[in-house]
C-alpha positions in Angstrom: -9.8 22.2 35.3 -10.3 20.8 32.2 -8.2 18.9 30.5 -5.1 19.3 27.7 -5.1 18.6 24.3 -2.9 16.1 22.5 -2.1 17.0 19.0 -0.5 14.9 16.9 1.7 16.7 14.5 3.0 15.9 10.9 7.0 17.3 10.4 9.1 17.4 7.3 10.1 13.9 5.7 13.4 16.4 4.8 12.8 20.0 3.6 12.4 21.7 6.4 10.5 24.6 4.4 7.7 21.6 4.6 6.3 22.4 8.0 3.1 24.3 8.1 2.4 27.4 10.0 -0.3 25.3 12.0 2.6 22.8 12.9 5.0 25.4 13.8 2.5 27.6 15.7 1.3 24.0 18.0 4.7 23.1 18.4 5.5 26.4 19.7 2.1 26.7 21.9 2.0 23.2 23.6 3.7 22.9 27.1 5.8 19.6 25.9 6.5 18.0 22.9 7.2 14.6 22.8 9.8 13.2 20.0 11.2 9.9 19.0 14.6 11.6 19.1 15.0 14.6 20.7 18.5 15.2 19.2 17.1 14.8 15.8 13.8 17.3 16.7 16.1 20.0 18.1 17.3 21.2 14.6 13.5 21.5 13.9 12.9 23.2 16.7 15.9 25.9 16.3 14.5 26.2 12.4 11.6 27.9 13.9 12.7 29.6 16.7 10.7 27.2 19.0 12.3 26.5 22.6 9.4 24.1 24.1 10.3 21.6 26.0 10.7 18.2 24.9 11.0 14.4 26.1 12.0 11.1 24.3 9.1 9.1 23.2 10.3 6.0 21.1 9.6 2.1 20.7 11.7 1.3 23.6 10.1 3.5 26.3 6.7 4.7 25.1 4.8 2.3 27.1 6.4 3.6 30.1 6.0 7.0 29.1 2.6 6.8 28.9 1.2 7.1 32.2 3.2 10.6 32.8 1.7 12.2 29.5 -1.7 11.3 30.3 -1.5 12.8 33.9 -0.1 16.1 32.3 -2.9 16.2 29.8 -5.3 15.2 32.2 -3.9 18.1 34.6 -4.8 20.5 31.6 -1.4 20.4 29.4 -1.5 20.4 26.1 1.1 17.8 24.6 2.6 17.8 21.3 3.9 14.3 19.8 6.0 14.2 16.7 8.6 11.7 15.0 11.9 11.9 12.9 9.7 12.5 10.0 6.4 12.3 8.2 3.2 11.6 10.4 3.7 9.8 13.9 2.3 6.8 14.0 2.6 5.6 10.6 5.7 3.2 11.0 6.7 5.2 14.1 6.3 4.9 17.7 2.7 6.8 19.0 -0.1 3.9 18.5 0.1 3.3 22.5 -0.2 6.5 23.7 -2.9 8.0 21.3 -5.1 4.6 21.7 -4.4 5.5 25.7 -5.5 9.0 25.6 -8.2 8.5 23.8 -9.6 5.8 25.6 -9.3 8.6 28.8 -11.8 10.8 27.0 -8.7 13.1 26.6 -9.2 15.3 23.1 -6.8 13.9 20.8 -6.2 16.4 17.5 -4.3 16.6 14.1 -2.0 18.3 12.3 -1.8 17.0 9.1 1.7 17.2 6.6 3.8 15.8 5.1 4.0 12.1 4.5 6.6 9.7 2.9 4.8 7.0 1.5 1.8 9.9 -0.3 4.6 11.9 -1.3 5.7 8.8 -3.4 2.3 7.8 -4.2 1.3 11.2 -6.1 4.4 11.1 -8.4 4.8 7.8 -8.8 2.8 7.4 -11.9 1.2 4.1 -10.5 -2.7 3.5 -9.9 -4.0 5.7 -6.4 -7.6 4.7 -6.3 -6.4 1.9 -4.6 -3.3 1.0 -2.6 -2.1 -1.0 0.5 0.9 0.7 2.8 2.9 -2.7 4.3 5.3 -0.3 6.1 8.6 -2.1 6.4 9.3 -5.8 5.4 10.6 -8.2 7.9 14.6 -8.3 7.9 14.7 -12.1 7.9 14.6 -13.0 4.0 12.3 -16.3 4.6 9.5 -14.2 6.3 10.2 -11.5 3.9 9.3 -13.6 1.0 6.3 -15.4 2.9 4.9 -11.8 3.1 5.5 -11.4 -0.8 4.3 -14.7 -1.4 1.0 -13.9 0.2 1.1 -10.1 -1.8 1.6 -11.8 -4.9 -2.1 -11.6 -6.5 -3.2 -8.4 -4.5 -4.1 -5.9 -7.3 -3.9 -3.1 -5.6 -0.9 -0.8 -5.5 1.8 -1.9 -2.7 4.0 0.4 -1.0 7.0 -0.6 1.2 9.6 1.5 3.5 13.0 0.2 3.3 16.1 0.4 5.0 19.6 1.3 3.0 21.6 -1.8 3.9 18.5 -4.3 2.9 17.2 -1.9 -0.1 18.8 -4.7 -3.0 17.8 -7.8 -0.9 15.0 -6.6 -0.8 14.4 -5.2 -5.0 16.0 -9.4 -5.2 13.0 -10.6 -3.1 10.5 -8.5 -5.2 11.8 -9.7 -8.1 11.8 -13.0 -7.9 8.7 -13.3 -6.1 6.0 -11.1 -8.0 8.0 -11.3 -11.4 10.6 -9.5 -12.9 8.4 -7.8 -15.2 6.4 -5.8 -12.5 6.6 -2.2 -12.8 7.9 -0.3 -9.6 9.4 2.9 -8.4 12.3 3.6 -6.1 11.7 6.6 -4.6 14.7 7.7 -2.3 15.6 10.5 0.1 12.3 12.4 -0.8 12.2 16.2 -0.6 16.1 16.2 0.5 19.3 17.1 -1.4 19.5 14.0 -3.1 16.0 13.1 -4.0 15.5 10.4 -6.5 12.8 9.0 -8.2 13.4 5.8 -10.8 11.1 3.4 -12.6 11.4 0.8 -14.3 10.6 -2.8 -14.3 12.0 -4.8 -11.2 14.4 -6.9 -12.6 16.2 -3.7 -14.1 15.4 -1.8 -11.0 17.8 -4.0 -9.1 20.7 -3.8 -11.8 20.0 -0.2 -11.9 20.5 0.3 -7.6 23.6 -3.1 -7.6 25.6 -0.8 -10.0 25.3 2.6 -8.2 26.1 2.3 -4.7 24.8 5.8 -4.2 21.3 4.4 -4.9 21.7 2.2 -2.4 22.3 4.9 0.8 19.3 7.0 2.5 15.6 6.5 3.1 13.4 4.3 0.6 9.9 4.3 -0.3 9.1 1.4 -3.0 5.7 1.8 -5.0 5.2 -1.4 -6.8 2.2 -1.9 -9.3 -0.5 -4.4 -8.4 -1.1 -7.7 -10.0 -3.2 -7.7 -13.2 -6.5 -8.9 -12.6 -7.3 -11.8 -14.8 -11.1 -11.8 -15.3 -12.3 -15.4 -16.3 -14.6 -15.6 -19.4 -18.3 -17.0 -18.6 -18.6 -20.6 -18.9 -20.6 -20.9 -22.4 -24.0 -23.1 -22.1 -23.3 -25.2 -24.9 -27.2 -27.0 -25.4 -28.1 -22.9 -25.8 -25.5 -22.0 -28.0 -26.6 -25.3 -30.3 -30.1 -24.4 -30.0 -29.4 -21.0 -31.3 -27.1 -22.1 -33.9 -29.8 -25.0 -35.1 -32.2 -22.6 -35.6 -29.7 -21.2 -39.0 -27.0 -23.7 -39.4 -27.7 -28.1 -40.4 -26.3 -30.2 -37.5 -22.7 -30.8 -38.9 -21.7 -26.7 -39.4 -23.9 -26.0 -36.1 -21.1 -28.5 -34.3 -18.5 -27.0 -35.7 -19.1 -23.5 -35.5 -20.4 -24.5 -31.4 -16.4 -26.5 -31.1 -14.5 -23.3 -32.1 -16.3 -21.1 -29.9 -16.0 -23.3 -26.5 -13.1 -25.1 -27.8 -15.1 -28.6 -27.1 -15.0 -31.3 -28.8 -16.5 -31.4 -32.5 -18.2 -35.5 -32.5 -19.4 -34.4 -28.9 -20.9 -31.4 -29.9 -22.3 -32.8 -33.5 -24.0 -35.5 -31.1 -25.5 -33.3 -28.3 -26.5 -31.6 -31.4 -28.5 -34.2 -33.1 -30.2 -34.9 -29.7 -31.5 -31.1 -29.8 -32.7 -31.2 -33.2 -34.4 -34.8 -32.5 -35.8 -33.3 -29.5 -37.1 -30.1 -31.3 -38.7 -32.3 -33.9 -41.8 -32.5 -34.5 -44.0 -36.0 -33.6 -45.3 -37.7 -37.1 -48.5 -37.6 -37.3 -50.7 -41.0 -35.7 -52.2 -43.2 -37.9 -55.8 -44.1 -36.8 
Protein backbone atom coordinates (compact mmCIF):
# COMPACT_ATOMS: atom_id res chain seq x y z
CA UNK A 1 0.00 0.00 0.00
CA UNK A 2 1.40 3.07 -0.52
CA UNK A 3 1.55 5.60 1.56
CA UNK A 4 -0.81 8.97 2.49
CA UNK A 5 -0.24 12.32 1.88
CA UNK A 6 0.17 15.10 4.41
CA UNK A 7 -0.94 18.43 3.21
CA UNK A 8 -0.44 21.22 4.96
CA UNK A 9 -3.19 23.74 4.54
CA UNK A 10 -3.34 27.65 4.71
CA UNK A 11 -7.12 28.87 6.43
CA UNK A 12 -8.49 32.30 6.82
CA UNK A 13 -6.61 34.77 9.20
CA UNK A 14 -10.59 35.98 9.54
CA UNK A 15 -12.90 36.21 6.45
CA UNK A 16 -13.93 33.06 6.02
CA UNK A 17 -14.71 33.84 2.19
CA UNK A 18 -10.62 33.60 2.25
CA UNK A 19 -10.36 29.82 1.87
CA UNK A 20 -9.60 28.48 -1.46
CA UNK A 21 -11.49 25.95 -3.32
CA UNK A 22 -8.21 23.71 -3.19
CA UNK A 23 -8.25 24.19 0.66
CA UNK A 24 -11.80 23.36 0.99
CA UNK A 25 -11.87 20.49 -1.47
CA UNK A 26 -8.42 18.82 0.71
CA UNK A 27 -10.02 19.52 3.84
CA UNK A 28 -13.01 17.73 2.67
CA UNK A 29 -11.08 14.77 0.86
CA UNK A 30 -8.46 13.83 3.61
CA UNK A 31 -9.34 11.03 6.13
CA UNK A 32 -8.38 13.40 9.31
CA UNK A 33 -7.60 16.80 9.83
CA UNK A 34 -5.55 17.74 12.42
CA UNK A 35 -6.14 21.33 14.19
CA UNK A 36 -4.61 23.32 16.92
CA UNK A 37 -8.18 23.79 18.28
CA UNK A 38 -10.68 21.79 17.13
CA UNK A 39 -13.45 23.94 18.68
CA UNK A 40 -12.18 26.86 16.83
CA UNK A 41 -11.76 24.70 13.23
CA UNK A 42 -15.33 23.38 13.59
CA UNK A 43 -16.96 26.70 12.46
CA UNK A 44 -14.66 26.34 9.36
CA UNK A 45 -15.59 23.17 8.83
CA UNK A 46 -19.60 23.83 9.04
CA UNK A 47 -18.81 27.07 6.64
CA UNK A 48 -18.07 24.50 4.01
CA UNK A 49 -20.14 21.82 4.63
CA UNK A 50 -17.15 19.64 5.56
CA UNK A 51 -17.79 16.82 8.27
CA UNK A 52 -14.03 15.16 8.29
CA UNK A 53 -12.85 14.09 11.13
CA UNK A 54 -10.56 16.00 13.29
CA UNK A 55 -8.01 15.65 16.30
CA UNK A 56 -6.17 18.31 18.48
CA UNK A 57 -2.71 19.03 17.41
CA UNK A 58 -1.22 21.91 19.48
CA UNK A 59 2.21 22.93 21.40
CA UNK A 60 1.26 20.91 24.32
CA UNK A 61 0.62 17.49 22.72
CA UNK A 62 2.07 17.53 19.22
CA UNK A 63 5.15 15.63 20.09
CA UNK A 64 3.02 12.95 21.37
CA UNK A 65 0.79 13.04 18.53
CA UNK A 66 3.18 12.42 16.25
CA UNK A 67 3.84 8.93 16.20
CA UNK A 68 -0.10 8.10 15.54
CA UNK A 69 -0.21 10.51 12.38
CA UNK A 70 2.73 9.03 10.88
CA UNK A 71 1.43 5.42 11.31
CA UNK A 72 -1.93 6.63 9.60
CA UNK A 73 -0.09 8.16 6.71
CA UNK A 74 2.18 5.54 6.50
CA UNK A 75 -0.95 2.96 6.45
CA UNK A 76 -2.03 5.09 3.23
CA UNK A 77 -4.16 8.06 4.99
CA UNK A 78 -4.03 11.14 3.75
CA UNK A 79 -3.76 13.77 6.76
CA UNK A 80 -4.78 17.30 6.73
CA UNK A 81 -2.99 19.82 9.32
CA UNK A 82 -4.27 23.24 9.82
CA UNK A 83 -4.12 26.11 12.66
CA UNK A 84 -6.42 28.87 14.09
CA UNK A 85 -5.34 30.89 11.30
CA UNK A 86 -2.98 31.78 8.46
CA UNK A 87 -0.35 29.01 7.46
CA UNK A 88 0.61 26.26 10.11
CA UNK A 89 3.77 26.39 11.14
CA UNK A 90 4.49 29.94 10.93
CA UNK A 91 4.25 30.87 14.74
CA UNK A 92 1.97 27.85 15.23
CA UNK A 93 2.36 24.35 16.28
CA UNK A 94 3.38 21.80 13.05
CA UNK A 95 7.40 22.13 12.80
CA UNK A 96 7.63 18.49 14.59
CA UNK A 97 5.47 16.65 12.79
CA UNK A 98 6.17 17.88 9.20
CA UNK A 99 10.16 17.64 9.90
CA UNK A 100 8.95 13.86 11.16
CA UNK A 101 7.10 12.99 8.16
CA UNK A 102 9.31 14.08 5.96
CA UNK A 103 12.26 12.54 7.32
CA UNK A 104 9.93 9.02 6.82
CA UNK A 105 9.99 9.62 3.14
CA UNK A 106 6.24 10.35 3.61
CA UNK A 107 4.99 13.00 0.70
CA UNK A 108 4.45 16.09 2.53
CA UNK A 109 2.29 18.90 0.25
CA UNK A 110 0.93 22.57 0.35
CA UNK A 111 -1.82 24.47 0.25
CA UNK A 112 -0.94 27.78 0.07
CA UNK A 113 -3.33 31.03 1.58
CA UNK A 114 -3.73 33.30 3.37
CA UNK A 115 -1.11 34.73 5.74
CA UNK A 116 -1.03 37.44 8.56
CA UNK A 117 2.21 38.83 8.50
CA UNK A 118 2.09 39.14 4.02
CA UNK A 119 -1.22 40.38 4.33
CA UNK A 120 0.34 43.23 6.36
CA UNK A 121 3.43 43.34 4.45
CA UNK A 122 1.60 44.20 0.91
CA UNK A 123 -0.37 47.12 2.35
CA UNK A 124 1.86 48.32 4.64
CA UNK A 125 3.58 50.81 2.42
CA UNK A 126 7.05 49.75 3.93
CA UNK A 127 10.04 48.32 1.77
CA UNK A 128 9.22 44.27 0.65
CA UNK A 129 12.42 43.35 -1.16
CA UNK A 130 13.64 42.62 1.99
CA UNK A 131 12.16 41.74 5.37
CA UNK A 132 12.82 39.57 8.51
CA UNK A 133 9.41 37.86 10.31
CA UNK A 134 10.58 37.66 14.32
CA UNK A 135 7.12 36.14 15.09
CA UNK A 136 6.26 37.10 18.65
CA UNK A 137 8.61 38.91 21.13
CA UNK A 138 9.44 37.47 24.44
CA UNK A 139 6.80 38.51 27.24
CA UNK A 140 9.54 39.29 29.72
CA UNK A 141 10.35 43.13 28.94
CA UNK A 142 14.35 42.63 29.66
CA UNK A 143 14.63 39.89 26.99
CA UNK A 144 12.19 41.83 24.87
CA UNK A 145 14.43 44.72 24.67
CA UNK A 146 17.75 42.51 24.34
CA UNK A 147 16.03 41.19 21.11
CA UNK A 148 15.37 44.97 19.98
CA UNK A 149 18.69 45.93 21.04
CA UNK A 150 20.30 43.40 18.81
CA UNK A 151 17.43 44.49 15.83
CA UNK A 152 18.39 47.93 16.19
CA UNK A 153 20.80 48.39 12.93
CA UNK A 154 19.09 45.57 10.88
CA UNK A 155 17.95 47.50 7.69
CA UNK A 156 15.63 45.31 6.61
CA UNK A 157 11.98 45.50 7.23
CA UNK A 158 10.90 43.81 10.81
CA UNK A 159 7.67 42.27 11.36
CA UNK A 160 6.31 41.27 14.80
CA UNK A 161 3.03 39.31 16.04
CA UNK A 162 1.74 40.62 19.18
CA UNK A 163 -0.59 39.84 21.78
CA UNK A 164 -3.59 42.41 22.97
CA UNK A 165 -2.65 42.72 26.60
CA UNK A 166 1.35 43.42 25.75
CA UNK A 167 0.47 45.36 22.32
CA UNK A 168 1.55 49.08 24.24
CA UNK A 169 4.49 47.51 26.18
CA UNK A 170 5.51 46.49 23.49
CA UNK A 171 4.93 49.94 20.81
CA UNK A 172 6.91 51.47 24.55
CA UNK A 173 9.80 48.95 23.88
CA UNK A 174 10.03 49.80 20.17
CA UNK A 175 10.06 53.12 20.91
CA UNK A 176 12.53 53.65 23.05
CA UNK A 177 14.76 51.19 21.72
CA UNK A 178 14.98 51.86 17.77
CA UNK A 179 13.88 55.61 18.20
CA UNK A 180 10.86 57.28 18.27
CA UNK A 181 11.09 58.57 14.94
CA UNK A 182 10.85 55.07 13.16
CA UNK A 183 8.08 54.67 10.87
CA UNK A 184 5.77 51.59 11.62
CA UNK A 185 2.37 50.20 10.98
CA UNK A 186 -0.16 48.59 13.42
CA UNK A 187 -2.04 46.41 11.52
CA UNK A 188 -4.88 44.79 13.66
CA UNK A 189 -7.61 42.21 13.30
CA UNK A 190 -6.75 41.75 9.51
CA UNK A 191 -9.56 40.84 7.10
CA UNK A 192 -12.21 40.72 10.12
CA UNK A 193 -15.00 43.21 11.16
CA UNK A 194 -12.73 45.53 12.74
CA UNK A 195 -9.76 45.64 10.59
CA UNK A 196 -7.34 48.45 11.12
CA UNK A 197 -4.42 49.61 9.58
CA UNK A 198 -2.47 52.92 11.15
CA UNK A 199 0.97 54.45 10.55
CA UNK A 200 2.69 56.72 11.81
CA UNK A 201 5.94 57.23 13.59
CA UNK A 202 6.40 55.06 16.80
CA UNK A 203 6.31 57.50 19.36
CA UNK A 204 2.85 58.69 18.09
CA UNK A 205 1.87 55.12 17.31
CA UNK A 206 1.88 54.44 21.06
CA UNK A 207 -0.17 57.71 22.02
CA UNK A 208 -2.42 56.89 19.21
CA UNK A 209 -3.17 52.89 20.71
CA UNK A 210 -2.77 54.36 24.96
CA UNK A 211 -5.77 56.72 24.09
CA UNK A 212 -8.15 54.15 22.32
CA UNK A 213 -8.49 51.19 24.17
CA UNK A 214 -10.25 49.62 21.29
CA UNK A 215 -6.83 49.63 19.47
CA UNK A 216 -5.50 47.88 21.99
CA UNK A 217 -7.98 44.42 21.84
CA UNK A 218 -7.62 41.60 18.92
CA UNK A 219 -4.69 40.17 16.90
CA UNK A 220 -1.61 42.48 15.89
CA UNK A 221 0.83 42.42 13.17
CA UNK A 222 3.61 45.29 13.61
CA UNK A 223 5.60 46.25 10.27
CA UNK A 224 8.31 48.45 11.38
CA UNK A 225 10.80 50.18 8.78
CA UNK A 226 14.42 49.13 8.84
CA UNK A 227 17.34 51.16 10.03
CA UNK A 228 18.73 53.64 7.48
CA UNK A 229 21.87 52.41 6.20
CA UNK A 230 24.62 54.93 6.75
CA UNK A 231 27.15 54.34 3.92
CA UNK A 232 30.68 55.82 5.09
CA UNK A 233 32.39 58.13 2.55
CA UNK A 234 35.92 56.73 1.14
CA UNK A 235 38.82 57.66 3.17
CA UNK A 236 40.43 60.54 0.78
CA UNK A 237 44.33 59.78 -0.08
CA UNK A 238 45.53 63.10 0.80
CA UNK A 239 49.45 62.90 -0.83
CA UNK A 240 47.08 62.16 -4.24
CA UNK A 241 44.67 64.76 -3.72
CA UNK A 242 47.91 67.34 -3.20
CA UNK A 243 49.57 65.93 -6.05
CA UNK A 244 46.61 66.61 -8.18
CA UNK A 245 45.99 69.91 -6.73
CA UNK A 246 49.91 70.91 -7.20
CA UNK A 247 49.81 70.27 -10.55
CA UNK A 248 47.18 73.85 -10.85
CA UNK A 249 47.20 75.51 -7.49
CA UNK A 250 50.94 77.09 -5.55
CA UNK A 251 51.53 75.18 -2.26
CA UNK A 252 49.61 77.54 0.20
CA UNK A 253 45.87 77.45 -1.88
CA UNK A 254 46.77 73.61 -2.79
CA UNK A 255 46.71 73.14 1.33
CA UNK A 256 43.83 74.92 1.75
CA UNK A 257 41.66 73.76 -0.85
CA UNK A 258 43.19 69.84 0.28
CA UNK A 259 41.99 70.98 4.42
CA UNK A 260 38.40 71.78 3.31
CA UNK A 261 37.91 68.72 1.42
CA UNK A 262 39.24 66.11 4.14
CA UNK A 263 38.62 68.40 6.86
CA UNK A 264 42.54 68.00 7.93
CA UNK A 265 44.49 70.18 9.19
CA UNK A 266 45.72 73.30 7.01
CA UNK A 267 49.90 73.74 8.41
CA UNK A 268 49.79 69.80 8.11
CA UNK A 269 48.57 69.70 4.82
CA UNK A 270 50.65 72.96 3.54
CA UNK A 271 53.73 70.83 4.88
CA UNK A 272 53.07 67.43 3.39
CA UNK A 273 52.57 69.65 0.55
CA UNK A 274 55.87 71.26 0.27
CA UNK A 275 57.48 67.78 0.67
CA UNK A 276 55.47 66.78 -2.69
CA UNK A 277 56.40 69.70 -4.62
CA UNK A 278 60.21 69.32 -3.25
CA UNK A 279 59.97 65.81 -4.14
CA UNK A 280 58.53 66.45 -7.74
CA UNK A 281 61.29 69.03 -8.34
CA UNK A 282 63.54 68.77 -10.54
CA UNK A 283 67.62 68.08 -9.51
CA UNK A 284 69.81 71.45 -10.44
CA UNK A 285 71.89 70.76 -12.85
CA UNK A 286 75.82 69.39 -11.63
CA UNK A 287 78.60 71.52 -12.01
CA UNK A 288 81.56 69.79 -13.56
Amino acid sequence: MNPGTLFVVATPIGHLGDLSPRAAETLSQVAVIAAEDTRVSRRLLQHIGCDTPMLSLHDHNESQRVAGLLERLQAGDDVALISDAGTPLISDPGYTLVRAVRAAGVKVVPIPGPSALITALSVAGLPTDRFVFEGFLSAKPAARRARLKALAQESRTLIFYESPHRILATLADLRDVLGAGREAVVARELTKTFETLHGDRLDALYEWAQADSNQQRGEFVLVVAGAEVVTEAPAVDEAHLLSVLLEELPVKQAASLAARITGGKRNALYNKALALQKSKSPDPPRVS
